[in-house]
N, C-alpha and C positions, 0 to 999 in steps of 0.2 A: 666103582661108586656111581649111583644112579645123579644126574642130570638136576638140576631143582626143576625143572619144567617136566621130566621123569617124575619125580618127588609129587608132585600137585597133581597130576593123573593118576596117581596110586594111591592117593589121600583120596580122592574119589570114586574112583573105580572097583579100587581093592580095597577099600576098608570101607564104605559108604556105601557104596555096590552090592557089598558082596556077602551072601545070606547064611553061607558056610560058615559057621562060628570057629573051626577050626582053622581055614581059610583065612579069617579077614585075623584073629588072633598073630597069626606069624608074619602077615603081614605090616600090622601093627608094631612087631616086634623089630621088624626091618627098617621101615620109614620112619617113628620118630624117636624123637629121645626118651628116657623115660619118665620125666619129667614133665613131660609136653604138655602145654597148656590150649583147649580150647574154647576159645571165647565166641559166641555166637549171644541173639539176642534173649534168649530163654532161660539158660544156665550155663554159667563158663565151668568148664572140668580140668581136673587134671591128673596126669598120668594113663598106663598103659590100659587100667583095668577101667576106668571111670571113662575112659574115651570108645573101648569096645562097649560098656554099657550103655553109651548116647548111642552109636552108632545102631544097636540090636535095636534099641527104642525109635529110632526114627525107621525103621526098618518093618518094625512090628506095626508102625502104627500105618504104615502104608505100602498094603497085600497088591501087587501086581506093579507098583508103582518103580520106576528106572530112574537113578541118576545117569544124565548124559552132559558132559561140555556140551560146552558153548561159544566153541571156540579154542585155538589151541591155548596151551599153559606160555603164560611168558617168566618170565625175569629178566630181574635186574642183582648184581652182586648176591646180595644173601635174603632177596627177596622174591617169592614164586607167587603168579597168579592163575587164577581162572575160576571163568565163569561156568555157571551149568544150570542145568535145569534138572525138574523134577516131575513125572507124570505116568500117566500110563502107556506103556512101551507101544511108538507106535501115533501116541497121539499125544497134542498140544500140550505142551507144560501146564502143570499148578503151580506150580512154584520154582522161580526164577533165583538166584544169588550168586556170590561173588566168593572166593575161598582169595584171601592172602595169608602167606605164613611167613615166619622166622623160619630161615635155615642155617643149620652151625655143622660142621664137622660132618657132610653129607647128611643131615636129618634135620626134620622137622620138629623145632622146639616149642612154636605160637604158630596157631592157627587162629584169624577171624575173622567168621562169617559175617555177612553183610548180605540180608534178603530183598529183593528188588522188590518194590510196593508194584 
């Protein structure tokens, strides 16, 4: 069973990341429940398929652009964090935010995002 500090770099990396739709799909299917709920400021979603389609859209909407931490993942009990950035691979972030989730039974059930002004 993955780490919750595991968990929040593969919420990032592997599903957020990651442009393989087949790819971020089974990863998706690993890290959270199926239930999962994510809450960000634009549109909260939920479950497996609603959370691959934010992902593909924040993905589409930005061609060359890298999610990178920001630092390593922490937690606490059944809560996982971290920070990351958002830019072109290589250079200065656009966009800065914060990822906390709920974790239960090894997986991510709530994620929400909080974008740094």
């Amino acid at each position: 069973m993955a780490t919750n500090e595991e968990l929040m770099r593969a919420n990032l990396l592997e599903v957020f990341n990651e442009r393989d739709a087949g790819r971020r799909r089974a990863a998706i299917a690993r890290i959270y429940a199926p239930d999962v709920q994510f809450n960000e400021p634009d549109e909260p979603v939920v479950g497996h398929a609603a959370l691959d389609a934010k992902a593909q859209g924040i993905l589409d909407g930005a061609p060359g652009f890298v999610f990178t931490p920001d630092g390593p993942a922490q937690a606490n009990q059944d809560l996982g964090y971290l920070a990351w950035n958002l830019g072109p691979e290589g250079q200065a972030p656009v966009v800065r935010g914060r990822d906390i989730a709920l974790i239960a039974d090894g997986r991510i059930v709530k994620v929400y995002t909080l974008l740094q002004p």
